[in-house]
C-alpha positions as a printed NumPy array, in Angstrom:
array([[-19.318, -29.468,  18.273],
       [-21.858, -28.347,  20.917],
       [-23.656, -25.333,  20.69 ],
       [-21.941, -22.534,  21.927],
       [-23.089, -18.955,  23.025],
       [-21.653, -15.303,  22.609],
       [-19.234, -14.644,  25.368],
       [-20.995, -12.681,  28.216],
       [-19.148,  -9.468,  29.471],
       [-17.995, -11.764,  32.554],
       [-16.393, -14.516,  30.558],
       [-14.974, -12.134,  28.477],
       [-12.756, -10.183,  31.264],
       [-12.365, -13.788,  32.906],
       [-10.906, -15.233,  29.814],
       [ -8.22 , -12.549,  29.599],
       [ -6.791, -14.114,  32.516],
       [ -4.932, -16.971,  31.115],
       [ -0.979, -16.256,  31.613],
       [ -0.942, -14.31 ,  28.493],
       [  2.446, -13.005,  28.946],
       [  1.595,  -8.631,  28.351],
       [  4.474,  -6.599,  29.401],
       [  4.608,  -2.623,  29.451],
       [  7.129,  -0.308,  30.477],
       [  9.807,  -2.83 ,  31.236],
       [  7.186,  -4.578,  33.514],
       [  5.085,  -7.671,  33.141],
       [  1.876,  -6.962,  33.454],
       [  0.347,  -9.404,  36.467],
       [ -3.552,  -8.557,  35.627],
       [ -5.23 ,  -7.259,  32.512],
       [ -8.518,  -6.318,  34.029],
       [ -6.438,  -4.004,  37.348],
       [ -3.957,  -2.867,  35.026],
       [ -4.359,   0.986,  34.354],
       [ -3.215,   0.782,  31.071],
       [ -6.105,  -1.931,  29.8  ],
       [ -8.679,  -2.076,  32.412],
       [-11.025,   0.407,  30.747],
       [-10.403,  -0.744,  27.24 ],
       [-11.14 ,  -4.39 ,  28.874],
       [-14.339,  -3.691,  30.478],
       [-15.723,  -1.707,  27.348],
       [-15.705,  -4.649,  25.502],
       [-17.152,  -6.433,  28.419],
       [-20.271,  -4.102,  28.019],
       [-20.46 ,  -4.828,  23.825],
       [-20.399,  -8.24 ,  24.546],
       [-23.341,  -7.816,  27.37 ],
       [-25.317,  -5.661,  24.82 ],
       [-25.233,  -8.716,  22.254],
       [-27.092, -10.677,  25.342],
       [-29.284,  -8.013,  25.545],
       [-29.982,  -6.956,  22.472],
       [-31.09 , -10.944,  22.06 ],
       [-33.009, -11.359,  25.443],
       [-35.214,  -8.682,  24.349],
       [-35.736,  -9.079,  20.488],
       [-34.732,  -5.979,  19.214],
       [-32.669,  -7.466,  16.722],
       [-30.284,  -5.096,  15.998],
       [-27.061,  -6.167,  17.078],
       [-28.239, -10.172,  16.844],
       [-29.422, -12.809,  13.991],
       [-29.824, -16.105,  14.904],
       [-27.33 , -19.331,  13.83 ],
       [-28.425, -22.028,  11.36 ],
       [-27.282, -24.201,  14.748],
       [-29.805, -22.952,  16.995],
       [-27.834, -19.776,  18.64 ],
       [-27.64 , -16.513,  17.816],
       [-24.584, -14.12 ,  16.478],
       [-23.361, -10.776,  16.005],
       [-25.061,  -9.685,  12.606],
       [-21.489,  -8.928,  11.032],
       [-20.059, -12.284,  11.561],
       [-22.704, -14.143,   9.175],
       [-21.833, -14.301,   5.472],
       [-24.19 , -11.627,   4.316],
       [-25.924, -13.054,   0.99 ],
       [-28.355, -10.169,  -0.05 ],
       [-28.353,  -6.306,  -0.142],
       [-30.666,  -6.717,   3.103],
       [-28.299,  -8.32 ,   4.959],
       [-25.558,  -5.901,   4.333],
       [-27.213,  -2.995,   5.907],
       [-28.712,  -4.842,   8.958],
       [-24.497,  -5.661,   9.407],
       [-23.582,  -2.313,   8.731],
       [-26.602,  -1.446,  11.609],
       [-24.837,  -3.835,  14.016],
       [-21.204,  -2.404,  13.731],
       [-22.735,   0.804,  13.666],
       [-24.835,   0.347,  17.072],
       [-21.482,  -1.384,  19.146],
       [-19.253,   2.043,  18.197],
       [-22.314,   4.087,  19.466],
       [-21.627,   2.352,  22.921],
       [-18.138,   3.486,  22.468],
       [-18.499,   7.145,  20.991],
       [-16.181,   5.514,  17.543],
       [-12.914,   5.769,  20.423],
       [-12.372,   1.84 ,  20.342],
       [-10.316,   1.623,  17.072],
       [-10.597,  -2.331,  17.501],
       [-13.559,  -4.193,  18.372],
       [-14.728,  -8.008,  18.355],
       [-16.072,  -7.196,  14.901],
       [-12.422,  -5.909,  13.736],
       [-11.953,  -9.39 ,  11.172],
       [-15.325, -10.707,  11.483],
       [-15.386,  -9.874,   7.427],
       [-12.465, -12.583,   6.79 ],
       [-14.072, -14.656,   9.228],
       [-17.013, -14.874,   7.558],
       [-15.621, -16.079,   4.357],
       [-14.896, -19.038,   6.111],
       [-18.005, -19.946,   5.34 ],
       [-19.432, -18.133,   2.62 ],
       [-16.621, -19.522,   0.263],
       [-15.003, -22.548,   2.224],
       [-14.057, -24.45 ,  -0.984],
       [-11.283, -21.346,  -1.214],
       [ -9.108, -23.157,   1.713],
       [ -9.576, -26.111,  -0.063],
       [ -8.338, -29.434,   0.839],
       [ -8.828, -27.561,   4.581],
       [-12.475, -26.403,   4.181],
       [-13.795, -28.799,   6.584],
       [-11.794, -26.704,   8.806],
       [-12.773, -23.488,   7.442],
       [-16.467, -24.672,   7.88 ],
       [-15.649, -25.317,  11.744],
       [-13.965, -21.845,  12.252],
       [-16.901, -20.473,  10.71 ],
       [-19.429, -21.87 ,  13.072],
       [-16.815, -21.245,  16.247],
       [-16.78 , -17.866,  14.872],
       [-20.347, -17.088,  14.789],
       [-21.437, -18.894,  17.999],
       [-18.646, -17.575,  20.206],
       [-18.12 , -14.12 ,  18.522],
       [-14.391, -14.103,  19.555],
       [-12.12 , -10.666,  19.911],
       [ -9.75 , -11.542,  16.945],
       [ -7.444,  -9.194,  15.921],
       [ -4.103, -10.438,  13.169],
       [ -0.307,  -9.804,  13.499],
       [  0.887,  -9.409,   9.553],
       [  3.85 ,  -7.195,   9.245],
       [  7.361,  -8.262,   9.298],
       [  9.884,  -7.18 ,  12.101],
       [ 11.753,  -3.747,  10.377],
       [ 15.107,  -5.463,  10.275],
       [ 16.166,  -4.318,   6.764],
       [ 13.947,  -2.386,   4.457],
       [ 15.778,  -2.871,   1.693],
       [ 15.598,  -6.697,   1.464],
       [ 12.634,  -9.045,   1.234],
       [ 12.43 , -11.783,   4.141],
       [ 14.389, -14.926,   3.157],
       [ 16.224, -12.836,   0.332],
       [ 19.843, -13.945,   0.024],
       [ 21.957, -12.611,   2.227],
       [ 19.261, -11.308,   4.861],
       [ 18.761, -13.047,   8.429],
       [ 17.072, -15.679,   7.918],
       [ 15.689, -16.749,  11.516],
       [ 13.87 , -13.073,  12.346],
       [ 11.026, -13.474,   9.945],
       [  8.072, -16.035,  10.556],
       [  8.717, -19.045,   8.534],
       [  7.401, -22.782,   8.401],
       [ 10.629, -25.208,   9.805],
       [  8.644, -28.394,  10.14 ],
       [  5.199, -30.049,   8.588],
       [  3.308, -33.096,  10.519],
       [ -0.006, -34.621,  10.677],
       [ -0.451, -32.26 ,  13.868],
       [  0.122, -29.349,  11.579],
       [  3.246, -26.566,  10.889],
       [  5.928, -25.764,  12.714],
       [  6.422, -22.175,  12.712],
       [  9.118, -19.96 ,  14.406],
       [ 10.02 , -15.888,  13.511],
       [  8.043, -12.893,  14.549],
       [  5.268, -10.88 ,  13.125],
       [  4.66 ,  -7.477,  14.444],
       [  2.039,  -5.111,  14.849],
       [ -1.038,  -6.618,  16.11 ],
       [ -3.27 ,  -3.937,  17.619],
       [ -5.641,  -5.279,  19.925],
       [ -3.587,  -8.44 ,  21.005],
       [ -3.438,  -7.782,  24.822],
       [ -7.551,  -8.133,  25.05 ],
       [ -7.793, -10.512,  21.87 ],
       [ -8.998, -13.893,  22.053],
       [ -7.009, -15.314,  19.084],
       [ -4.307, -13.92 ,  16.492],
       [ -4.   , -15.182,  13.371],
       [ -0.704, -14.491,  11.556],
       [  0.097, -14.703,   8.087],
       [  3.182, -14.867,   6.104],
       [  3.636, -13.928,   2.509],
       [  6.633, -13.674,   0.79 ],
       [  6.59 , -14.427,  -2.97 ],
       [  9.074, -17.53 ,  -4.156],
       [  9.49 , -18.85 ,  -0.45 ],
       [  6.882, -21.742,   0.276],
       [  8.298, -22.005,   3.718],
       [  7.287, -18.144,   4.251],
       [  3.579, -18.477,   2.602],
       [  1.526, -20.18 ,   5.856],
       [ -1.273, -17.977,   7.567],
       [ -1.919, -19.522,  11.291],
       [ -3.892, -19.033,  14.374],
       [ -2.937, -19.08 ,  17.432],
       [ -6.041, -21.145,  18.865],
       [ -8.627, -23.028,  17.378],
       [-11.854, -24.789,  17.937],
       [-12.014, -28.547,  18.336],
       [-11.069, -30.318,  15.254],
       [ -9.781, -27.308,  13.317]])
């Protein structure tokens, strides 16, 4: 994998331009960036991303630590391994909601906790840690806006998903396995943050029901 960089605030509102399909008030939405609704939220995390360049460019080393691959990283997406460590990530989150006054409730840093076990205890995802260890290292160098979709669709309350009796093709469940990977087809709901996101991992858990305990992402670095 070649070494990558921390997005810049430009690539960051360009990538959001890829025919996600976002639609609002019975209307699709034709650009996140214009769109009244996200434009603001959108270019706030443009400037984060911009103050992780910065913050690097002139050594203050606040927001930044640099990569075991040669780049450098938002502090809170390394696998902290000492009480140091902790509080410089604890500085870093702390300095990015300064820039927003604490009013953006998610932020690139949202899951960079579970991404960072990835790496600090890849055995975990074991016979797929070579693929954990990848994630990892996309995670760090890229610092991607992930946010997760977890909760099942509210169809019945009273029954588990899969239970007998219950619909069976509303909840997100595995219908095919190949070398390529899982076929998966349901929803998931809730996932704040998904219009600006850069990649949504789901995750299904339903005790009993192997075909309804995956966890997925929707994109993935090369290899993974």
């Amino acid at each position: 994998m070649e070494k990558l960089l921390p997005y810049t605030g430009k690539e960051f509102l360009e990538s959001l331009d890829d025919g996600r399909e976002v639609w609002i008030y019975g209307e699709r939405v034709k650009k996140i960036t214009d769109h009244p609704a996200f434009r603001n939220t959108a270019r706030m995390i443009a400037r984060l991303y911009d103050a992780l360049h910065r913050d690097h460019t002139e050594g203050k080393g606040i927001l930044t630590c640099p990569t075991e691959w040669g780049g450098f990283t938002h502090r809170y997406f390394m696998a902290q391994r000492s009480a140091e460590e902790l509080v410089a990530a604890r500085d870093a989150i702390a300095e990015w909601s300064r820039m927003t006054y604490g009013w953006l409730g998610r932020s690139p840093d949202y899951k960079a906790a579970f991404l960072a076990t990835l790496g600090a205890n890849a055995e975990f995802y074991a016979p797929y840690q070579e693929n954990a260890r990848r994630w990892y290292r996309y995670s760090q160098e890229r610092v991607p806006f992930v946010n997760h979709a977890l909760v099942q669709p509210p169809v019945d309350r009273n029954m588990a998903p899969g239970a007998p009796g219950g619909p069976t093709d509303v909840y997100a469940h595995v219908t095919k396995e190949t070398d390529a990977g899982v076929h998966v087809t349901g929803a998931k709901v809730v996932a704040t943050g998904s219009v600006v996101r850069a990649d949504v991992p789901s995750r299904a858990v339903v005790a009993g029901d192997p075909a309804r305990v995956v966890s997925w992402r929707g994109e993935r670095p090369d290899g993974a």
